[in-house]
C-alpha positions in Angstrom: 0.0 0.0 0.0 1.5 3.6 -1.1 1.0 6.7 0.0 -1.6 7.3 -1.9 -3.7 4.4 -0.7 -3.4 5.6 3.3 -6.6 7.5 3.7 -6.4 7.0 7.5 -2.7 9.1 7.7 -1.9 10.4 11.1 -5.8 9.6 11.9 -6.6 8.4 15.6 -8.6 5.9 16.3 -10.6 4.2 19.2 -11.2 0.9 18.9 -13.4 -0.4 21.7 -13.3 -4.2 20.8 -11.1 -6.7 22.0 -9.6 -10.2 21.1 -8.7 -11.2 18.0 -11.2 -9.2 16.2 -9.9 -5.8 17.6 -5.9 -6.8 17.3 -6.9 -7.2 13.4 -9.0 -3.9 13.7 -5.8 -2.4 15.0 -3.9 -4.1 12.1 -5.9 -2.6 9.4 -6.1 0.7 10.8 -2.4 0.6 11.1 -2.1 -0.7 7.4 -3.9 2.6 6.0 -2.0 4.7 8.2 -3.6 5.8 10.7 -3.0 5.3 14.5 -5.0 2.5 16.3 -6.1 3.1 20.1 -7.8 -0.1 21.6 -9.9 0.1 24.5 -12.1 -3.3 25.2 -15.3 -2.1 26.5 -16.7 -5.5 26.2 -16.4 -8.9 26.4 -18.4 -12.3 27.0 -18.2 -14.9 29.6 -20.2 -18.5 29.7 -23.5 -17.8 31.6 -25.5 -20.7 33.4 -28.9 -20.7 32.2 -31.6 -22.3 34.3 -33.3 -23.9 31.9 -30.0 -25.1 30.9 -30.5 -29.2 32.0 -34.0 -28.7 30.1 -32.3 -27.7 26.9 -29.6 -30.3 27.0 -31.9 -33.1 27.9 -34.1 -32.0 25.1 -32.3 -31.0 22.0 -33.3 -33.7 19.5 -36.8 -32.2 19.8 -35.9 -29.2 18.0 -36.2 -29.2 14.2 -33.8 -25.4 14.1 -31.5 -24.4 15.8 -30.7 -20.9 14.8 -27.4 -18.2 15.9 -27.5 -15.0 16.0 -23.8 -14.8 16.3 -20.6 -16.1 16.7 -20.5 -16.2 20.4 -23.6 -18.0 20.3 -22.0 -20.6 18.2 -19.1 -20.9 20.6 -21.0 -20.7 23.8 -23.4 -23.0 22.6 -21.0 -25.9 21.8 -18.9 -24.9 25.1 -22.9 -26.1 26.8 -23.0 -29.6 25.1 -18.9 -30.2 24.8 -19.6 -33.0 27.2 -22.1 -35.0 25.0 -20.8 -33.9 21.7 -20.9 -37.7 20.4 -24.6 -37.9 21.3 -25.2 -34.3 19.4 -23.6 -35.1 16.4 -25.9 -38.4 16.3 -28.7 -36.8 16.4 -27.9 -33.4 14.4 -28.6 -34.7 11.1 -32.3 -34.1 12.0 -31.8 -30.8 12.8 -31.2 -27.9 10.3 -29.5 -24.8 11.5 -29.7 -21.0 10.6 -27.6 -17.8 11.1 -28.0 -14.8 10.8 -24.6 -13.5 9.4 -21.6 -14.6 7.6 -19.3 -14.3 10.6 -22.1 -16.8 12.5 -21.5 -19.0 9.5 -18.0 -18.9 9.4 -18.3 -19.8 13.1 -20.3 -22.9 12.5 -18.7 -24.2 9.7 -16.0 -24.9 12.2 -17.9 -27.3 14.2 -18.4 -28.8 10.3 -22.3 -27.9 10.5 -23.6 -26.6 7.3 -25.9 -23.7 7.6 -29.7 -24.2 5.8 -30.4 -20.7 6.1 -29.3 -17.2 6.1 -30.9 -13.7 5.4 -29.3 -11.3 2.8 -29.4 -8.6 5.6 -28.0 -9.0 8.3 -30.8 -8.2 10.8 -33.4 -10.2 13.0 -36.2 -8.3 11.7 -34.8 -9.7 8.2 -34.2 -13.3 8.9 -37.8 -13.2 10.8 -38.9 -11.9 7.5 -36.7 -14.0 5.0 -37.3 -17.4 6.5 -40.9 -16.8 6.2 -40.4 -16.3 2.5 -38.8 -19.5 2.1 -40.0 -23.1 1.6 -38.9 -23.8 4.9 -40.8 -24.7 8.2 -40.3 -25.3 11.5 -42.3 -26.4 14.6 -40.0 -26.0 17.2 -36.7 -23.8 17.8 -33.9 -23.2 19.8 -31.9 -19.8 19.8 -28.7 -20.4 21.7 -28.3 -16.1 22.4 -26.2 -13.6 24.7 -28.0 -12.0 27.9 -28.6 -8.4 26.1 -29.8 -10.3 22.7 -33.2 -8.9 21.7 -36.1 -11.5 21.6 -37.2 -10.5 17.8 -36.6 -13.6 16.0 -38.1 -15.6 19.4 -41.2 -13.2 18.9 -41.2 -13.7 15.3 -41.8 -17.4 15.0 -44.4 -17.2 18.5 -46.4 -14.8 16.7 -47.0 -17.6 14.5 -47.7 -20.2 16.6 -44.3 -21.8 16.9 -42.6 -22.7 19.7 -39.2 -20.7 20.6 -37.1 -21.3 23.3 -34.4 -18.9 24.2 -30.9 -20.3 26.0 -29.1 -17.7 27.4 -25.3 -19.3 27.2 -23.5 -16.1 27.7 -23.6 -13.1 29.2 -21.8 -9.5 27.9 -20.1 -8.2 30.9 -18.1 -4.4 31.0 -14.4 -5.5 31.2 -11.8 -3.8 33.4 -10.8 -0.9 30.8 -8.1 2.3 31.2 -10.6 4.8 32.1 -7.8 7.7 33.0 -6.5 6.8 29.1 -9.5 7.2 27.5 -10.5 10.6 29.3 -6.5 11.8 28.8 -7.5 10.7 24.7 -10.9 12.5 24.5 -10.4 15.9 26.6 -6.6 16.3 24.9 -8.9 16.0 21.3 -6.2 13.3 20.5 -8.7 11.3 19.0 -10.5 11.5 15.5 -12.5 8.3 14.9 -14.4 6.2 17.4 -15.8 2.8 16.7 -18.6 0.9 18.2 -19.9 -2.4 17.7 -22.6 -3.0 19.9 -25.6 -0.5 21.8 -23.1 -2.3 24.7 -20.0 -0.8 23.5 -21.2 2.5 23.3 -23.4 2.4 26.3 -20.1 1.8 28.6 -18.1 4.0 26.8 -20.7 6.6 27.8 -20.5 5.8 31.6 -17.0 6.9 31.2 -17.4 9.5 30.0 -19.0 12.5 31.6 -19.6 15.8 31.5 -17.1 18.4 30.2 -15.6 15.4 28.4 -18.9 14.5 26.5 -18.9 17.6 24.3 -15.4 16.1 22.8 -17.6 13.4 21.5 -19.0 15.9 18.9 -15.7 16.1 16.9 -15.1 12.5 16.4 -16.0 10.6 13.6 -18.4 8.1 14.8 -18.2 4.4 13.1 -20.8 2.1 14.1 -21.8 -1.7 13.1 -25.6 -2.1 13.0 -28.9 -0.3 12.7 -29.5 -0.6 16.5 -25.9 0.3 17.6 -26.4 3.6 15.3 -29.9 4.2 17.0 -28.6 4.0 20.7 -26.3 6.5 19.6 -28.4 8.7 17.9 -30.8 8.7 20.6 -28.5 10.5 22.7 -27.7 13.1 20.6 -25.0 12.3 18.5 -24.3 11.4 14.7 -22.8 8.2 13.0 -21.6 9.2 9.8 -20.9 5.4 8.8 -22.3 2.6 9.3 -21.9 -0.6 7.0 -24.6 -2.2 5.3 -22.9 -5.9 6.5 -22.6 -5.9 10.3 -19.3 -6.9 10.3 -15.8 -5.8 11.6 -13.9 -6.1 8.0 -16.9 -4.4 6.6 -16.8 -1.3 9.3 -13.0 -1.1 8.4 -14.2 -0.6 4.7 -16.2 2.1 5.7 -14.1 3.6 7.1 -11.4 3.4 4.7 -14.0 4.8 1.6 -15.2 7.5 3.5 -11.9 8.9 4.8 -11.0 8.3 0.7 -13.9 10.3 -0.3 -12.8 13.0 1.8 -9.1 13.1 0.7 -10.4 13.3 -2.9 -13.0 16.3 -2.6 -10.2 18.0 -0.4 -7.8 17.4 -3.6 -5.1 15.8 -1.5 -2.3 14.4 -2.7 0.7 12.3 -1.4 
């Protein structure tokens, strides 16, 4: 990559996921030129359902089992590790559904090929999508986080099937440099911030208080998801981009065209 193809030079930018996903965030940030600042404001943890024996005890009744997102995937097959043998037996009878190609990705690993998968990447869509298919189902199972909306659950109740919702993780605020991010907002050292969850944003917000709000203002605000960019606009701020897939690598993109956009109508050259 040249000069020429750095649209992020000397940008800086808040990356508020963590793991692998973020450290490749950072990568490609760094890869355009500009200057990658990550601070986790969430991650997952395994979560003990309840209903969880019920589930387990009952999973070859389900005809779908359907993820709405990678976690889910992983959480879910962290649940029934134990009697993997026993799933696998009875999987064949089951057909499975995502919701996005990351959740896809994430199955495929387990070697479970996905029947079903909306073109956007929304529940309101897959509610909407499956119902357009020549698919049916009679009963389901959504393996989901603790903050997951219940819109695909209502979707299917509404017409009379059943939906059961396992809750096999739980979002939780990690420890985060609080005194860093302040220090990075109030100094205006900052130029982008990224979110990728209502969650993200909402605990980013709890750090940051008034005087240090109004610095908000100036960034560029990134954001992966319809409902993400909602929260945010609800509380007075603006999202200038937001990616039509809700994925990392597709936020990046985003990013990368619009800071390209602007280098070209301010006739910039390298």
């Amino acid at each position: 990559m040249n000069l020429r193809q750095k649209p992020l030079r000397g940008q800086h930018v808040l990356i508020t996921r963590g793991g692998e996903q973020g450290e490749k965030f950072c990568m490609d940030v760094a890869s355009a030129g500009g200057i990658p600042h990550m601070i986790p404001l969430i991650d997952f943890r395994h979560f003990t359902d309840p209903n969880q024996s019920h589930y387990l005890q009952h999973l070859s009744e389900y005809d779908w089992i359907i993820f709405t997102s990678k976690n889910g995937v992983y959480y879910f097959f962290e649940q029934v590790k134990n009697q993997l043998d026993e799933f696998h037996s009875f999987s064949q009878s089951i057909q499975f559904a995502v919701v996005g190609e990351k959740t896809k990705e994430a199955l495929d690993r387990y070697h479970i090929d996905s029947c079903f998968m909306p073109h956007v990447f929304t529940a309101e869509d897959f509610v909407r999508e499956f119902f357009q298919t020549k698919y049916s189902a009679k009963k389901i199972l959504i393996p989901k986080g603790n903050l997951a909306r219940k819109t695909i659950a209502e979707g299917f109740r509404s017409r009379g099937i059943l939906a059961d919702e396992w809750i096999v993780y739980e979002t939780f605020f990690p420890v985060v440099q609080s005194d860093q991010l302040l220090k990075l907002l109030v100094e205006d050292t900052l130029d982008i911030a990224t979110f990728t969850s209502p969650s993200t944003f909402n605990h980013f917000m709890k750090i940051v208080k008034k005087p240090a709000s109004e610095h908000v203002h100036r960034l560029t605000l990134a954001a992966i998801g319809t409902v993400t960019k909602q929260v945010i606009e609800n509380k007075g701020y603006h999202v200038q981009i937001c990616p039509e897939k809700f994925t990392m690598d597709e936020l990046f993109q985003e990013i990368y065209n619009f800071f390209q956009k602007e280098q070209r109508n301010d006739g910039h050259e390298f």
